[in-house]
C-alpha positions as CSV (number, residue, x, y, z in Angstrom):
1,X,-18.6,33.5,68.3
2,X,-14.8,32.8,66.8
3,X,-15.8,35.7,64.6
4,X,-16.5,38.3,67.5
5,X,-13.6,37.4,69.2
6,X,-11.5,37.8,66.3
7,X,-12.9,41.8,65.5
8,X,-12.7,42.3,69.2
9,X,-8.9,41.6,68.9
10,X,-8.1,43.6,65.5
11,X,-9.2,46.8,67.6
12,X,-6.6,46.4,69.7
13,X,-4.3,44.5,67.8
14,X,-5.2,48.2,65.5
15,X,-4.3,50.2,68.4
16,X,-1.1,48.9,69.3
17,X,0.0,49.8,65.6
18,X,-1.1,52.7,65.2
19,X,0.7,53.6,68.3
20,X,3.2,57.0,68.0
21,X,5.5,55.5,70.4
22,X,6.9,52.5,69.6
23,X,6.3,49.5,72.5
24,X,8.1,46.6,70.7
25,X,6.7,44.3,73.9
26,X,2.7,45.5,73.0
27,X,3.1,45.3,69.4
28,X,4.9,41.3,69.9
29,X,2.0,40.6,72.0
30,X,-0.5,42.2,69.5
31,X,1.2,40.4,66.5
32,X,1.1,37.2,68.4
33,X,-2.6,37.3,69.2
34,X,-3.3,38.9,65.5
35,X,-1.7,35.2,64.1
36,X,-3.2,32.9,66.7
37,X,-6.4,34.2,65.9
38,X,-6.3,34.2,62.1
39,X,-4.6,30.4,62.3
40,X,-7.1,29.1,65.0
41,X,-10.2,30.3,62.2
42,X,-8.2,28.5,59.5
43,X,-7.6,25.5,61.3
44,X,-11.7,25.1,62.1
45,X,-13.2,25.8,59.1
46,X,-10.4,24.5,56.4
47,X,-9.3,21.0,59.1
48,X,-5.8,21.1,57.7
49,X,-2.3,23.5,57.8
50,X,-2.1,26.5,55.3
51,X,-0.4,25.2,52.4
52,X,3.1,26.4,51.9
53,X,3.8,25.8,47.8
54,X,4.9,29.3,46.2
55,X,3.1,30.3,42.7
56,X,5.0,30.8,39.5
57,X,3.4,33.4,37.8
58,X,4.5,35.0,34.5
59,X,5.9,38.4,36.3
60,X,7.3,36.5,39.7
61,X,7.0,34.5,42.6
62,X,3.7,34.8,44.6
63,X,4.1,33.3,47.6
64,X,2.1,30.3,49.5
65,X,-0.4,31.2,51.7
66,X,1.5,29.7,55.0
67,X,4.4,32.4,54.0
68,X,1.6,35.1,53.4
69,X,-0.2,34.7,56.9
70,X,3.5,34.1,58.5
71,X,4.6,37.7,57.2
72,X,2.9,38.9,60.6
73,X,6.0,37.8,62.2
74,X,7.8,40.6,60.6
75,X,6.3,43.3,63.1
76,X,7.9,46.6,61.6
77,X,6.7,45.4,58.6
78,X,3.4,45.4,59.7
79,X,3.4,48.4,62.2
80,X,5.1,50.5,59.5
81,X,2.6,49.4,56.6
82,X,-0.2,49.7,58.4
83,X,0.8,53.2,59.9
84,X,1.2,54.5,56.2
85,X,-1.8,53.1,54.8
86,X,-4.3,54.6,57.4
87,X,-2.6,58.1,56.9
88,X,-3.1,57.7,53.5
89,X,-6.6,57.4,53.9
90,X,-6.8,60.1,56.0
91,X,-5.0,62.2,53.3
92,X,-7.4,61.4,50.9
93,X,-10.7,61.6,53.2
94,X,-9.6,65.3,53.8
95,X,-10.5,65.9,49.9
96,X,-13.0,63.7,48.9
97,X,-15.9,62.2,50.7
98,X,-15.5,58.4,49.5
99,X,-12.4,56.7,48.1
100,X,-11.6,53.5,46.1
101,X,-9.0,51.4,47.4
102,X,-7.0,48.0,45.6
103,X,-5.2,45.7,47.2
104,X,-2.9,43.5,45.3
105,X,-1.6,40.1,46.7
106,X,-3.5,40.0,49.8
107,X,-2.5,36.2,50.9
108,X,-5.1,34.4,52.7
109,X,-6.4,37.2,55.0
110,X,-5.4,40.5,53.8
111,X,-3.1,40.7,56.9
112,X,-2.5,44.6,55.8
113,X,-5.7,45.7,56.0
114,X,-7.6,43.5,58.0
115,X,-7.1,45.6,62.0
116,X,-8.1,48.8,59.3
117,X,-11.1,47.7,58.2
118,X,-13.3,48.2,61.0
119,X,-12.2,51.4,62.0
120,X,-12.9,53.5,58.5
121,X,-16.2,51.3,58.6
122,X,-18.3,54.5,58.6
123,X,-16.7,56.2,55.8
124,X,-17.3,55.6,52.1
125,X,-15.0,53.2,51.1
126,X,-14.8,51.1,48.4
127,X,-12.2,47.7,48.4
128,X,-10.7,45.3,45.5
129,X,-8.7,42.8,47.5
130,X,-6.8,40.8,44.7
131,X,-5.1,37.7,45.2
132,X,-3.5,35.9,42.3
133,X,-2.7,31.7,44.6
134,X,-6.6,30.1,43.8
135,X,-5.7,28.2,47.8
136,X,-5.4,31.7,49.1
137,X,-7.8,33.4,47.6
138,X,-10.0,30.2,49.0
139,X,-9.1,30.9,52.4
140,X,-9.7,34.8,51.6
141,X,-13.3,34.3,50.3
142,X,-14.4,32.1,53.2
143,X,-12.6,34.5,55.7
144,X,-14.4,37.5,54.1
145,X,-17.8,36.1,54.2
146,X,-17.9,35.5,57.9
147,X,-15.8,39.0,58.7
148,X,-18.2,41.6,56.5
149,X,-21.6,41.3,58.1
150,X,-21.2,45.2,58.3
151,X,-21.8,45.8,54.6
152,X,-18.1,47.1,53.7
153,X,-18.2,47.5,50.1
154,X,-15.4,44.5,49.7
155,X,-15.1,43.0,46.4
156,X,-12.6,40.2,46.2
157,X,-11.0,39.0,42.6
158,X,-9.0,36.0,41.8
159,X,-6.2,37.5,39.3
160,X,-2.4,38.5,38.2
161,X,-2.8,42.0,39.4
162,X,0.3,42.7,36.9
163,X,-1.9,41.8,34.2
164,X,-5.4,43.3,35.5
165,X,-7.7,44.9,34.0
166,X,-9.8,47.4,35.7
167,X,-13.3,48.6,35.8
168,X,-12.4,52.1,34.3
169,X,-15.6,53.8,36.3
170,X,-13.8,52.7,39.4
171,X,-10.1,53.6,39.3
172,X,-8.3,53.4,42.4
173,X,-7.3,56.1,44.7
174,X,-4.8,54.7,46.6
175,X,-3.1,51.4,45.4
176,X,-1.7,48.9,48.0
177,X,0.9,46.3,47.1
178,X,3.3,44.4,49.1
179,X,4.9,41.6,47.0
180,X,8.3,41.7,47.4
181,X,11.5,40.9,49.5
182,X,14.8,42.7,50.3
183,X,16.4,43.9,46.9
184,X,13.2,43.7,45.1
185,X,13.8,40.2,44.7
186,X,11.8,37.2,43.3
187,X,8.4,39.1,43.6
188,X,6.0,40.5,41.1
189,X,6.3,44.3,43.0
190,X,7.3,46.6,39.9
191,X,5.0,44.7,37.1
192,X,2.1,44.8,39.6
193,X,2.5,48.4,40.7
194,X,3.2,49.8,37.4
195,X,0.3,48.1,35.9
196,X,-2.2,49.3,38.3
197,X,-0.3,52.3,38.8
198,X,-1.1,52.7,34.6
199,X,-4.9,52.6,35.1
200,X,-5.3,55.7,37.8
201,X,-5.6,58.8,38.1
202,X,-2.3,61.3,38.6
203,X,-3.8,62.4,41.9
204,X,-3.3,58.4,43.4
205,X,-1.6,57.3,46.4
206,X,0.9,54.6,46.0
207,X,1.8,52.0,48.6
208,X,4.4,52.0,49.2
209,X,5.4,55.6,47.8
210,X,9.4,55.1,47.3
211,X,11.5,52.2,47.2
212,X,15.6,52.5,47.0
213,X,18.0,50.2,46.1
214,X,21.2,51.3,46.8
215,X,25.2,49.9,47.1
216,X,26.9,49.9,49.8
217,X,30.4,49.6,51.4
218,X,31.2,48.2,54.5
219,X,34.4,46.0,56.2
220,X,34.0,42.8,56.3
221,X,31.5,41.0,59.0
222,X,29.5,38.3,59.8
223,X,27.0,38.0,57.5
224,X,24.2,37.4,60.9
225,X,25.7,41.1,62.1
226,X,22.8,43.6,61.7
227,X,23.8,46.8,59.6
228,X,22.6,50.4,60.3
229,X,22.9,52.8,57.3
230,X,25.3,54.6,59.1
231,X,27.5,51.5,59.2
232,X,28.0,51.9,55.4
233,X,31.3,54.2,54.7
234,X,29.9,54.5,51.7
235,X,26.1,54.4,49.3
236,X,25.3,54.8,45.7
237,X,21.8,54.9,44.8
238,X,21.1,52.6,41.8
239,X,17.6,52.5,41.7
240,X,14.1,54.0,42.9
241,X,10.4,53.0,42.6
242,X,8.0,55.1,42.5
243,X,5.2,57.2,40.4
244,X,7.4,59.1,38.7
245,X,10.1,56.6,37.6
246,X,7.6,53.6,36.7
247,X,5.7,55.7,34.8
248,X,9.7,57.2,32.8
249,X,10.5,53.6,32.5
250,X,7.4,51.5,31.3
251,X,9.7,49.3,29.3
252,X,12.1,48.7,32.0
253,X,14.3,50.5,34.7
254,X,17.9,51.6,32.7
255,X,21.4,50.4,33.4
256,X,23.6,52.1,35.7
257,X,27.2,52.1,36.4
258,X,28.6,52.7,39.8
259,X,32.0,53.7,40.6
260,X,33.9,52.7,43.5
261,X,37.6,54.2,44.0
262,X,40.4,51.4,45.0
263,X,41.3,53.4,47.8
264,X,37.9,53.3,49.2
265,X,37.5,49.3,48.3
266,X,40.9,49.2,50.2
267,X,39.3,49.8,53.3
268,X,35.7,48.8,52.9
269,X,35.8,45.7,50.5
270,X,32.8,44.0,51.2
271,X,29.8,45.1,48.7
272,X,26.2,44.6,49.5
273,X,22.4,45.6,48.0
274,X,20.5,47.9,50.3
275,X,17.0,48.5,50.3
276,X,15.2,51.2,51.6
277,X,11.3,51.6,51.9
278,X,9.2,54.5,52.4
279,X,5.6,53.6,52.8
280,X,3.9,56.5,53.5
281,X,5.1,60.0,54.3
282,X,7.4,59.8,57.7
283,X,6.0,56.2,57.6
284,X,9.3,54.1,56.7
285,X,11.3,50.8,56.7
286,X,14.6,52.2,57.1
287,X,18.0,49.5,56.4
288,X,17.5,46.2,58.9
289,X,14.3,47.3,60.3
290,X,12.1,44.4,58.4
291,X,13.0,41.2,56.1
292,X,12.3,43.5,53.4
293,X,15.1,45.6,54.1
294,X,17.3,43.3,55.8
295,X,20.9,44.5,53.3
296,X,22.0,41.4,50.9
297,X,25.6,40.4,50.3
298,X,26.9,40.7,47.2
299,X,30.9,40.3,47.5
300,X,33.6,39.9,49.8
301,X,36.7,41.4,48.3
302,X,39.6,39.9,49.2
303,X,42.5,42.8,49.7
304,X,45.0,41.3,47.2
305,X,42.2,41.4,44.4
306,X,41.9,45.2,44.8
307,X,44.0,46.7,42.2
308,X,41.6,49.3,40.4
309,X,38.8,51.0,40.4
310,X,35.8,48.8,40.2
311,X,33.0,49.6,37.8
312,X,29.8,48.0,39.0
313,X,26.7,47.7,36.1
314,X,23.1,46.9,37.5
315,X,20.7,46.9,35.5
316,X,17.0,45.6,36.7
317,X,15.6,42.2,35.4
318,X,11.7,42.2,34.8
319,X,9.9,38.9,33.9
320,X,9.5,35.6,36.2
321,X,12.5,36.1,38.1
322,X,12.7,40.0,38.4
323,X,16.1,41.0,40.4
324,X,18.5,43.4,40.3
325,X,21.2,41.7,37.9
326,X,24.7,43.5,39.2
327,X,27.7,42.7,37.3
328,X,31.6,43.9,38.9
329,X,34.1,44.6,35.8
């Protein structure tokens, strides 16, 4: 019964996401009830709280399941993502008549594609949900089993998706991975996506399409004051993710050196990492929208030290702690 009740809420917890307009009261209200109901299953069947204990793994941080499931609370995040991901199945039902679909760092209940699931149930769709956290991926089996009674071709493997290997007679149309937080930080989401990215076909769909990182100048504020792009006298792009540029750089993104003139720092001397995320299409996370594109401080210039030009090196750092190294000469 748990089990009806919880697929009677993902349709309209799908609904209120996949709304054009944006209703930030109907999509809290949705969230809310998406959580409750995912907790409330754990709780019964598992007798004890989701454990909160991150996972070192060789390319980054994968995070504990409690911090997995309590991503819900970031609603752009999940509106926006979600949004994307069913118009890129739409894209790619328009041209082919069954698609393969991977999934990489899922947490304990695949919270991205979990309200999907049950509306592209009667097209041919094939799913690898990954998770690398053997708790999660626990939770995620035992979740899975009582969800697919509907025969959804859902296979579920316990791995590092950066260091997969997959079936090469089922390469993956469209690639989902959301493993990362503002400024690319901490989280496995280049070495994952480039890896899987590595073992498709040209024609795939990658989730999310484009990431930027980008420098920015602003006056000095509170650091709890939210930003809008526009608040930014100033941007230099430093960095994108995406097809074209992990597949240029499969050793590793280059340095870069930004310039900012002393005339402009005189004015606007408080530097900070911007990130920008387009998911799918018009489908975006635009700066401050979501955690994952909340802008990060990274000085506060005091006026007397302002005497030149400042050269700023970044350079991105793969490995267990991947992060954008930035360096002020």
């Amino acid at each position: 019964m748990q089990m009806i009740e919880i697929k009677n809420s993902l349709r309209r917890i799908f609904h209120s996401y996949a709304k054009e307009t944006l209703d930030y009261h109907d999509l809290k209200e949705a969230t809310e009830i998406f959580k409750t109901s995912l907790f409330n299953w754990h709780s019964k069947n598992f007798l004890e709280n989701l454990d909160r204990e991150n996972l070192i793994a060789e390319n980054g941080i994968a995070i504990g399941p409690y911090w997995a499931a309590m991503c819900l609370d970031d609603l752009m995040r999940t509106r926006q993502f979600i949004r994307g991901i069913t118009k890129a199945f739409d894209e790619k039902l328009k041209k082919q008549s069954s698609i393969e679909v991977i999934y990489a760092g899922t947490g304990p209940f695949a919270n991205l594609l979990l309200p999907i699931f049950q509306e592209y149930k009667t097209h041919q769709i094939r799913y690898t949900l990954v998770e690398i956290n053997p708790i999660s991926f626990s939770i995620l089996q035992g979740f899975m089993e009582e969800f697919n009674q509907e025969d959804l071709d859902i296979t579920l493997v316990m791995a590092d998706a950066s260091k997969l290997k997959l079936d090469p007679k089922r390469k993956p149309d469209i690639i989902i991975s959301e493993t990362m937080q503002a400024g690319l930080k901490s989280e496995p989401q280049i070495a994952i996506s480039q890896n899987l990215l590595n073992q498709a076909d040209e024609d795939s769909i990658l989730i999310p399409q484009n990431i930027k990182l980008s420098l920015g100048l602003s006056t000095n504020r509170s650091s709890n004051k939210e930003y809008k792009i526009e608040e930014f006298y100033k941007t230099s792009l430093v960095m994108e993710v995406n097809k074209s540029t992990l597949k240029k750089y499969p050793n590793g993104f280059p340095e870069v050196q930004t310039k900012f003139l002393q005339k402009d720092l005189n004015i606007n001397s408080h530097l900070s990492l911007l990130t920008e995320i387009q998911i799918f299409e018009e489908e975006a996370l635009k700066i401050n929208q979501s955690g994952l594109t909340n802008p990060l401080n990274v000085a506060a210039l005091s006026q007397q030290d302002i005497i030149a030009d400042y050269i700023i090196h970044t350079k991105y750092q793969l490995g267990q702690n991947p992060e954008l190294i930035i360096k002020i000469m």
